[in-house]
Structure formats: C-alpha cells, structure tokens
N, CA, C and O of each residue as an XYZ file, in Angstrom:
608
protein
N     100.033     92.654     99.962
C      99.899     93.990     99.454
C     101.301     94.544     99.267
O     102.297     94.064     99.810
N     101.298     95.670     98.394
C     102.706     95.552     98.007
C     103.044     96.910     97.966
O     102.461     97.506     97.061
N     103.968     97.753     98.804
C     104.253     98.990     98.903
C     105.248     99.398     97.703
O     106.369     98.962     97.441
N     104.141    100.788     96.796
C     105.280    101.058     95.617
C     105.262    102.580     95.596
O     104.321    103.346     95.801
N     107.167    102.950     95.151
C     106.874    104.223     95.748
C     107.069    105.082     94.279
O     107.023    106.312     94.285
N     107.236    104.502     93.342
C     107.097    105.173     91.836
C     105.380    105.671     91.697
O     104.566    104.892     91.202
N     104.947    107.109     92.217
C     103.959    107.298     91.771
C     103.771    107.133     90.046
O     102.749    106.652     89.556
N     104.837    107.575     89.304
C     104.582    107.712     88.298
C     103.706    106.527     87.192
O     102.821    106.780     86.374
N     104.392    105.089     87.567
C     103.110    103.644     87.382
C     102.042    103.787     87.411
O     101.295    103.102     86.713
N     101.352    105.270     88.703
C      99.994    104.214     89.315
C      98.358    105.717     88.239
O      97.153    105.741     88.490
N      99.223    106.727     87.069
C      98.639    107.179     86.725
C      99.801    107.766     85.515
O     100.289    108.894     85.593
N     100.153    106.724     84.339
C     100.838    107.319     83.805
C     100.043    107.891     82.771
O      98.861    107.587     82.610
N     100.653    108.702     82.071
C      99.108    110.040     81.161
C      98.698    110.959     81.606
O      98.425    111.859     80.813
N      98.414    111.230     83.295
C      97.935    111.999     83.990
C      98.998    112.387     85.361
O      98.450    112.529     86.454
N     100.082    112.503     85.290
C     100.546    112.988     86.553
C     100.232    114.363     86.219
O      99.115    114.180     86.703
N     100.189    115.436     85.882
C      99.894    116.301     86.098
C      99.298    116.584     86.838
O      99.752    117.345     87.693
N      97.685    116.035     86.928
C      96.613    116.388     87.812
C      97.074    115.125     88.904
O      96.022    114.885     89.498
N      97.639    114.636     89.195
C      97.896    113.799     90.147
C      98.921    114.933     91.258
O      98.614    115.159     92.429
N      99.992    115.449     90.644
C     100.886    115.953     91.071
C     100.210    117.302     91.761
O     100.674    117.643     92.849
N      99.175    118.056     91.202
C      98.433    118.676     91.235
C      97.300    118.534     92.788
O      96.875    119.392     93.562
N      97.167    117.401     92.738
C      96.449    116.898     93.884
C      97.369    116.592     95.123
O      96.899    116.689     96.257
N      98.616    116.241     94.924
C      99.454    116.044     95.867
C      99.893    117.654     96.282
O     100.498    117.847     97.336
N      99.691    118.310     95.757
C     100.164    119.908     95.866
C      99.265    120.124     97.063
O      99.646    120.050     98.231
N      97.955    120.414     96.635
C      96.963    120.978     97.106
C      96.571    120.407     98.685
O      96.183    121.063     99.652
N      96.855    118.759     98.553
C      97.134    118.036     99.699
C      97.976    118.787    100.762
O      97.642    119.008    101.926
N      99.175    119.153    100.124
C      99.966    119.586    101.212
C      99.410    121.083    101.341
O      99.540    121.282    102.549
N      99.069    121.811    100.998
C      98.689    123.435    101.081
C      97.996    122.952    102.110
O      98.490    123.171    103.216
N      96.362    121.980    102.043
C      95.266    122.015    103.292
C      96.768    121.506    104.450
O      96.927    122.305    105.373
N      97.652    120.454    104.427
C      98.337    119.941    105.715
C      98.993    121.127    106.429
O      98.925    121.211    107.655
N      99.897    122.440    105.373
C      99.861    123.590    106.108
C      99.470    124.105    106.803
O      99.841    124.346    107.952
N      98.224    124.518    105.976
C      96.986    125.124    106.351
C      96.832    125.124    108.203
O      97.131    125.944    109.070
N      96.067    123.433    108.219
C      95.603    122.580    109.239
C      96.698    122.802    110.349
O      96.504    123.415    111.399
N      97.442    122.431    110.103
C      98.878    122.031    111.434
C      98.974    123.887    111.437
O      98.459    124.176    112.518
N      99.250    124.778    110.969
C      99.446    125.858    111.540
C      98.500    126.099    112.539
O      98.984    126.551    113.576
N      96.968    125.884    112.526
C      96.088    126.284    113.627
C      95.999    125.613    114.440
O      94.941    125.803    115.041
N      96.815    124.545    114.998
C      97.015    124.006    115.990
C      99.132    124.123    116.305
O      99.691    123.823    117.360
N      99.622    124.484    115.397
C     100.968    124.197    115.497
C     101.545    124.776    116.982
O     100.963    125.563    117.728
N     102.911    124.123    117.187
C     103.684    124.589    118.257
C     105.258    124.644    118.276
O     105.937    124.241    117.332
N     105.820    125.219    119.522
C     107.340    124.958    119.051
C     108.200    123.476    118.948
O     109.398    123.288    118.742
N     107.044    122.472    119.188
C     107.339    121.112    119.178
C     107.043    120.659    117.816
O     107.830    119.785    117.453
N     106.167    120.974    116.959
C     105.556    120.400    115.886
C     106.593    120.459    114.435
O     106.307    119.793    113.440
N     107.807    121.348    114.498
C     108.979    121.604    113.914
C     109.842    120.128    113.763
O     110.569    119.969    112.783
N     109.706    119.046    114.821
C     110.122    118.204    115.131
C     109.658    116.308    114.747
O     110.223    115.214    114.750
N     108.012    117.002    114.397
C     107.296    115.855    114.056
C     107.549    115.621    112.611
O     107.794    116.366    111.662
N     107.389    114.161    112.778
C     107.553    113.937    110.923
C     105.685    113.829    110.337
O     104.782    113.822    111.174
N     105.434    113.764    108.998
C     103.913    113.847    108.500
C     104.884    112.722    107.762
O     106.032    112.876    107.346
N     104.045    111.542    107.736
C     103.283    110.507    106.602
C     101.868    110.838    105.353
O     100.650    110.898    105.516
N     102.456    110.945    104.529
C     101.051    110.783    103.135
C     101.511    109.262    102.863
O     102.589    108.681    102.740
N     100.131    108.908    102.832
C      99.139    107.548    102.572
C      98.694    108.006    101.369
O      98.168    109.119    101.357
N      98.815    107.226    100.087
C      97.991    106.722     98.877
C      97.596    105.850     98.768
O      98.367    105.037     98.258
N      96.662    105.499     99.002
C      95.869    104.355     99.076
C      95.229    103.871     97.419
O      94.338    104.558     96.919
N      95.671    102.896     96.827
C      95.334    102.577     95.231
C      94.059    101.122     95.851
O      94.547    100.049     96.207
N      92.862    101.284     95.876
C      91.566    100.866     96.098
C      91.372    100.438     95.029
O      91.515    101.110     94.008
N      90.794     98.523     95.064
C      90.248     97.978     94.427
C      89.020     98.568     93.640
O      88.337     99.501     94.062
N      88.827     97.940     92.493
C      86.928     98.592     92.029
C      86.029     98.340     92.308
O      85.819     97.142     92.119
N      84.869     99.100     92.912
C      84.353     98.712     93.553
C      84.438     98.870     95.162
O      83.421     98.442     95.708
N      85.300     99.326     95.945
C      85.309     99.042     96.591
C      86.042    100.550     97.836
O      86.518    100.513     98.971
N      85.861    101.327     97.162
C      85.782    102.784     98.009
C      84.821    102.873     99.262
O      84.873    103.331    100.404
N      83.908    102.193     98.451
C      83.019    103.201    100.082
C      83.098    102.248    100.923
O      82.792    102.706    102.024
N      83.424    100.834    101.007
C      83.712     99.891    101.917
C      84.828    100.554    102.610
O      84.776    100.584    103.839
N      85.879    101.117    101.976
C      86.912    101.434    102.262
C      86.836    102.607    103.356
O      87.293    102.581    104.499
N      86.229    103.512    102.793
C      85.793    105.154    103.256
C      85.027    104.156    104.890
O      85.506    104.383    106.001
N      83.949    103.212    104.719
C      83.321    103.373    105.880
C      83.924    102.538    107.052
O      83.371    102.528    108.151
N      85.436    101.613    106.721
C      85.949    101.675    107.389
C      86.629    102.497    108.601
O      86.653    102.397    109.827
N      87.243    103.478    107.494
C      88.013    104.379    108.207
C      87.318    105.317    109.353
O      87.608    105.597    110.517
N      85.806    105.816    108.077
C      85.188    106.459    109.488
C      84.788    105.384    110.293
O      84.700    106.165    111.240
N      84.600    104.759    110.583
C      83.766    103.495    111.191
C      84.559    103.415    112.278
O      84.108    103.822    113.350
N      85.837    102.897    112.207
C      86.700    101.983    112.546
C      88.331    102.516    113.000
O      88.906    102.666    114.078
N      88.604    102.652    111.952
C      90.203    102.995    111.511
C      90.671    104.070    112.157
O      91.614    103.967    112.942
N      90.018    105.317    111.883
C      90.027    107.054    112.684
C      90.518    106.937    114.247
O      91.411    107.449    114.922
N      89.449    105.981    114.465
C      89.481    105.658    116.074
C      90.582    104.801    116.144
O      91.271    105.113    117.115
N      90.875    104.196    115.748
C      92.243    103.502    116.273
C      93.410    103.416    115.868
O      94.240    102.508    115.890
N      93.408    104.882    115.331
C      94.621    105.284    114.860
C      95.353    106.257    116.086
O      96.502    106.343    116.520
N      93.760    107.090    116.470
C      94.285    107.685    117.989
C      94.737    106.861    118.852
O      95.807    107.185    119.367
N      94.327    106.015    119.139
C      94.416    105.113    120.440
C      95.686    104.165    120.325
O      96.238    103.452    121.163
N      96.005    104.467    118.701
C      97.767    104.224    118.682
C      99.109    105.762    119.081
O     100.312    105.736    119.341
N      98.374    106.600    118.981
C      99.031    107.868    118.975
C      99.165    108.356    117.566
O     100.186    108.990    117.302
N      98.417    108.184    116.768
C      98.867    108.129    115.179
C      97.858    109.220    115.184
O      96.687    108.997    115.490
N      98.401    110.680    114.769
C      96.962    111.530    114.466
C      96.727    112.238    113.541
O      97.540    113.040    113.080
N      95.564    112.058    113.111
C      95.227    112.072    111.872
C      95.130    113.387    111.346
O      94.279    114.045    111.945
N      95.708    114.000    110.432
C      95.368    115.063    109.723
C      94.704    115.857    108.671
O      94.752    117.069    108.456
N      93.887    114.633    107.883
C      93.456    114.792    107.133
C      92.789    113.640    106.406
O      93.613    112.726    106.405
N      91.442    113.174    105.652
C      91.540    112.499    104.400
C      90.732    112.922    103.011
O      89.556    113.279    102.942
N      91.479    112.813    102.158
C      90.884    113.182    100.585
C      90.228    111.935    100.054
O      90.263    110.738    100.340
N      89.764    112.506     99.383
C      89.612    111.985     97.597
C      89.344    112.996     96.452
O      88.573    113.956     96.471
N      90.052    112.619     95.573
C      90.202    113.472     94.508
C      89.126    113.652     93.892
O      88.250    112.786     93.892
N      88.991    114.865     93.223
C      87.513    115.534     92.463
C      87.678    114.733     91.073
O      86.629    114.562     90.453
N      88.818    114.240     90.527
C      88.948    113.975     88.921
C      88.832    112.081     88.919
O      89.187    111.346     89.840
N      88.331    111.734     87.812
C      88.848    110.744     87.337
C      90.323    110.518     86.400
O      90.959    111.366     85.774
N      90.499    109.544     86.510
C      90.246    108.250     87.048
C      90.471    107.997     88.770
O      89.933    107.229     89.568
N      91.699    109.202     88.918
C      91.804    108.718     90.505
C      90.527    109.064     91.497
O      90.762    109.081     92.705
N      89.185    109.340     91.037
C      88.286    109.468     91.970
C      87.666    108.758     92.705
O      87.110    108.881     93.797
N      87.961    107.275     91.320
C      87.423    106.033     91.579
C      88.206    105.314     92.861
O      87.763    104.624     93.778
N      89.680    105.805     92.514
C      90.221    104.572     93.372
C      91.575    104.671     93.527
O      92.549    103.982     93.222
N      91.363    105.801     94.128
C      92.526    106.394     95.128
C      92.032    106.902     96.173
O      90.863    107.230     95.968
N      92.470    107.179     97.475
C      92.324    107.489     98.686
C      93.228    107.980     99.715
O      93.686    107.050    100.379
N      93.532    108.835     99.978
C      94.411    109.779    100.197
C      94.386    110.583    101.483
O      93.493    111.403    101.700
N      95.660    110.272    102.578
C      95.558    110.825    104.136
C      97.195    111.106    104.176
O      98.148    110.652    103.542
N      97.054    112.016    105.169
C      98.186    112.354    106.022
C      97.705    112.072    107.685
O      96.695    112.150    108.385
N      98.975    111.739    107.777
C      99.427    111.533    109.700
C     100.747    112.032    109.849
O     101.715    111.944    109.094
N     100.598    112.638    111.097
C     101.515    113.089    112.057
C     102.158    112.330    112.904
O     101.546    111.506    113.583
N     103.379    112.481    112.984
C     103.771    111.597    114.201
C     104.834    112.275    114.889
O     105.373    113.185    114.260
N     105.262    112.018    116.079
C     106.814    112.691    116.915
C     107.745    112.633    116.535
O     108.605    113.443    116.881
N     108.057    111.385    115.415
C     109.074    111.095    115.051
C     109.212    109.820    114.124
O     108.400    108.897    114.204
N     110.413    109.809    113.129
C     110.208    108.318    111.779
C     110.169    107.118    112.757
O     109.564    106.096    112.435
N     110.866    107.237    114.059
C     110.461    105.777    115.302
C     109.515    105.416    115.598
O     108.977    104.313    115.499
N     109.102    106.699    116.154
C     107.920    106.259    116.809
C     106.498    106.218    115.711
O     105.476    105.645    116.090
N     106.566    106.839    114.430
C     105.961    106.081    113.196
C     105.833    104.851    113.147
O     104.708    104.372    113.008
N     106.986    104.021    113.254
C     106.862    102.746    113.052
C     106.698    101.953    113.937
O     106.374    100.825    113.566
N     106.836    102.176    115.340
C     106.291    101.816    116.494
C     104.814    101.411    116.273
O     104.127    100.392    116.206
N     104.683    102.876    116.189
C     102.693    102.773    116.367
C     102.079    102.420    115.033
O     100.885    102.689    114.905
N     102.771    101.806    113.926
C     102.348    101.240    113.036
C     102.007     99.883    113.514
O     100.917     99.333    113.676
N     103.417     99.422    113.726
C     103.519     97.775    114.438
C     102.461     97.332    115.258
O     101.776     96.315    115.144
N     102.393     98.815    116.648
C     101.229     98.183    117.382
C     100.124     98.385    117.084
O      99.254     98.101    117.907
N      99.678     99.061    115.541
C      98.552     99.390    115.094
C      97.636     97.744    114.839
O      96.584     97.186    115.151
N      99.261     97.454    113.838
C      98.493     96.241    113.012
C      98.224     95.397    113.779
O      97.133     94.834    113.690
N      99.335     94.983    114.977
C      99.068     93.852    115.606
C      97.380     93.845    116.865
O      96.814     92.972    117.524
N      97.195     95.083    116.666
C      95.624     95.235    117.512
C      94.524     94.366    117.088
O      94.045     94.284    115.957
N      94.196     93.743    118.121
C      93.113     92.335    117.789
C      91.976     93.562    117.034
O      91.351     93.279    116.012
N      91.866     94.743    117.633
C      90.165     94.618    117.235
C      90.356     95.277    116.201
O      89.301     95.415    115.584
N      91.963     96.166    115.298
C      92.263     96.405    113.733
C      91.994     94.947    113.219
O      91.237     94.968    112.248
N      92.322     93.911    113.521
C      92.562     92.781    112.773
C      91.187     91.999    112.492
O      90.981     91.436    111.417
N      90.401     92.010    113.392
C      88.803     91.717    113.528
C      88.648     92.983    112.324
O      89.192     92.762    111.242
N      88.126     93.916    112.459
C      87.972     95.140    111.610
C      88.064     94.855    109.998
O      87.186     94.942    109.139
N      89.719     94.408    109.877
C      90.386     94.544    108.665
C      89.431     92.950    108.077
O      88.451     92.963    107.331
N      89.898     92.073    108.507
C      89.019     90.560    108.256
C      87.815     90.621    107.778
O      87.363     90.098    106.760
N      86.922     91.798    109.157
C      85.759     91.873    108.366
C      85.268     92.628    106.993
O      84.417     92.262    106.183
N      85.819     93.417    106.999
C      85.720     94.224    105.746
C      86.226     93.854    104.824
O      85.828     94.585    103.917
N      87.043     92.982    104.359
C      87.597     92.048    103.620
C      87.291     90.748    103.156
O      87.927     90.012    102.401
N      86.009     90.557    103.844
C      85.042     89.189    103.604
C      85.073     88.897    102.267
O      85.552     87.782    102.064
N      84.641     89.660    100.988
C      84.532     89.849     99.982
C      85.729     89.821     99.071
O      85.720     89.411     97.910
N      86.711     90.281     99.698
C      88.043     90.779     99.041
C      88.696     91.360     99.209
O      88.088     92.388     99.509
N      90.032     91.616     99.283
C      90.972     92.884     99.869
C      89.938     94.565     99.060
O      89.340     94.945     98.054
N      90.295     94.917    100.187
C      89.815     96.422     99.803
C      91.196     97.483     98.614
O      90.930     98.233     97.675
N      92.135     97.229     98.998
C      93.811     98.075     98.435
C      94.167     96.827     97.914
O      94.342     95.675     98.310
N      94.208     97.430     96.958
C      95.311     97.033     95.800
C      97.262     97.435     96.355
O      98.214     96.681     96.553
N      97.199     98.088     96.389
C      99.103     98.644     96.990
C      98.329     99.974     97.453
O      97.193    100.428     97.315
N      99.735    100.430     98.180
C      99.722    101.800     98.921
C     101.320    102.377     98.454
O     102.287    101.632     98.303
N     101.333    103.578     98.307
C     102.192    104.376     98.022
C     102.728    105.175     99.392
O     101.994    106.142     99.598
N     103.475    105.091    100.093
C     103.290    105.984    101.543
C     104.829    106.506    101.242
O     105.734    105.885    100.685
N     104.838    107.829    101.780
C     105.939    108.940    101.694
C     106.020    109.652    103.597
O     105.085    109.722    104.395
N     107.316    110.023    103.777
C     107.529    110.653    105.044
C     107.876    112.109    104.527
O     108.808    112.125    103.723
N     107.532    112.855    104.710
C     108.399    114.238    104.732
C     108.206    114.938    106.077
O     107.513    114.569    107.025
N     108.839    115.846    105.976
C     110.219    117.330    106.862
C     109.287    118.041    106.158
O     108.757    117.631    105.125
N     109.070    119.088    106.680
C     108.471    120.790    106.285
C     110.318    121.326    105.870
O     111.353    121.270    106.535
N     110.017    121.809    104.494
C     111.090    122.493    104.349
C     111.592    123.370    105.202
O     110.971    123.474    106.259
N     112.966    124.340    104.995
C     113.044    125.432    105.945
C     112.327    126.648    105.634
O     112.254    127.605    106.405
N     111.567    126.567    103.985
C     111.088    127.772    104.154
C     109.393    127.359    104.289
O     108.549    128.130    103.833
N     109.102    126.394    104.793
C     107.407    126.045    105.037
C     107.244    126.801    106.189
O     107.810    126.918    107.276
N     106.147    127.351    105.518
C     104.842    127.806    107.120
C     104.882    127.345    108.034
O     104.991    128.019    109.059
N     104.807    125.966    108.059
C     105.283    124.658    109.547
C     106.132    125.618    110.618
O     105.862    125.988    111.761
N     107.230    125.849    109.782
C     108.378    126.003    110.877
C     108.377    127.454    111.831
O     109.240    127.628    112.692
C-alpha cells in the first residue's frame, strides 16, 4: 500500500468539494476536542486519515473499524476523534475519512508500530482481506491547531 500525500491525484476535477470536505472535517474536530479540551490538549498533535477504498469494498471496510479497529486503536492509546464519509460522489464511494489524537508526532508513531504489530490487528486485517485488500493508498496528514484555532 502506498502512502500519497498529493491530494490533488486522488480527485482531480473536483477538489473543490474535496477541499470543502476537508474544511468541514476540521470545523466538527474543533467543535469535538473543545468539549472535552484541556490545558494539555494545546500540546497534542491530530492525524487526518484518507483512506482511498477499493470498489466495492466500503462497508467491509466501515465494519471493520466498528467491529474491530475503534477498539484497538484505544488499547494502543490512539484516540479516536472522529469518522466520515462524504455526502458527494465520487468520493462517497470510496473514500473514508478519520482523525486521531495523539500526545505527541513520537508517540504517534510509537502506537502506530505497536498498533500494526498486534497479533489480533493482524488476525483482523488478514481476515477482512480474504477477498482482497480493502485500501487502495492512504493519504495521512499531522497538523498543530493554528495560533488563532479554538483548540488553543
């Protein structure tokens, strides 16, 4: 699988409403993290996940995550803030779209590492994959709350 970070490839014709959706994404991550926020949360970094999903193959995808994935994303420390899917085509079909929180870009990649290497993600991922990879590539971005975001 192949991490690409040129959104512009994965909907050219339509960034508008793509860009549009990435907007609105971040308004709900505002939103969300303010009603729980603290004087620590200034400090955490947020990951957005784009997930570019084979055809066919969303709701395999979707019933992973609730199934499966949600849960052991906590039990890495990875917490979850959110997941979309877009109201428009084409990306309705097959895009899939989350943010996570983390303490920090380290410990991001920490609890990535020990995400993947978890026997019962890897049982999980195998099984749901019987058929075929579920993702095509993923697009993943880190950002900072500006200085003038709500966050801070």
């Amino acid at each position: 699988m192949r991490l690409a970070a040129d959104a512009s490839r994965a909907y050219p014709g339509n960034m508008k409403t793509f860009f549009s959706f990435l907007c609105g994404a971040a308004v709900v991550l505002g939103l969300t993290t303010l009603r729980g926020s603290n004087s620590e949360s200034a400090h955490h970094v947020y990951e957005l996940r784009l997930y570019h999903v084979h055809e066919g193959k969303m709701d395999a995808l979707k019933a992973r995550f609730g199934d499966h994935t949600d849960a052991l994303f906590k039990r890495h420390n990875m917490k979850s803030i959110g997941y979309w899917s877009p109201e428009d085509a084409p990306a309705l079909q097959n895009l899939f779209v989350y943010i996570l929180e983390h303490p920090s870009r380290q410990k991001a990649e920490q609890n990535w590492a020990a995400f993947q290497a978890d026997p019962e993600w890897q049982k999980v991922k195998a099984e749901s994959e019987k058929n075929g990879p579920l993702i095509d590539h993923i697009d993943r971005y880190f950002m900072d709350p500006t200085s003038f975001s709500a966050l801070n």
